[in-house]
C-alpha positions in Angstrom: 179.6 88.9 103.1 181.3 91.4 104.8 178.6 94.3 103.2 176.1 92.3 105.2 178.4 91.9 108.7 178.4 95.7 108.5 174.3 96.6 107.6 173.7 93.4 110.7 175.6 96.0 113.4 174.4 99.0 112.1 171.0 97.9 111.9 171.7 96.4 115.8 172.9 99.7 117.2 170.2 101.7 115.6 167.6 99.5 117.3 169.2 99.6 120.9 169.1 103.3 119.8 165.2 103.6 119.2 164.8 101.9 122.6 167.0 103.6 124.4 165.0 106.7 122.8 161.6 104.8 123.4 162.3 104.5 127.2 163.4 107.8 127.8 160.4 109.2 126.6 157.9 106.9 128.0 156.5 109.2 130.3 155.6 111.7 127.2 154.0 109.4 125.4 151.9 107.7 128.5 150.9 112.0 128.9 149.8 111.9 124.8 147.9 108.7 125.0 145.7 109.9 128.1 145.4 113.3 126.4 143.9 111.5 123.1 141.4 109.0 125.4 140.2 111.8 127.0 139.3 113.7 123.9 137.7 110.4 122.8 135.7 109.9 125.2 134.3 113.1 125.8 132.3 113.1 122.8 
């Protein structure tokens, strides 16, 4: 029981650390998703 106490935090603080990561880098990814629509709908 314990084993699974221990995997339930890690597991929480690496998601609040892929937000955190997620929302720091929002503004690259909105730059890479208007870059790819543009290429798509150039063609």
């Amino acid at each position: 029981m314990e084993l699974f106490l221990i995997l339930k935090i890690v597991f929480i603080i690496g998601a609040v650390a892929a937000l955190y990561a997620v929302a720091r880098n929002l503004d690259i990814i909105k730059i890479i998703l208007i870059y790819w629509k543009d290429l798509i709908l150039k063609k």
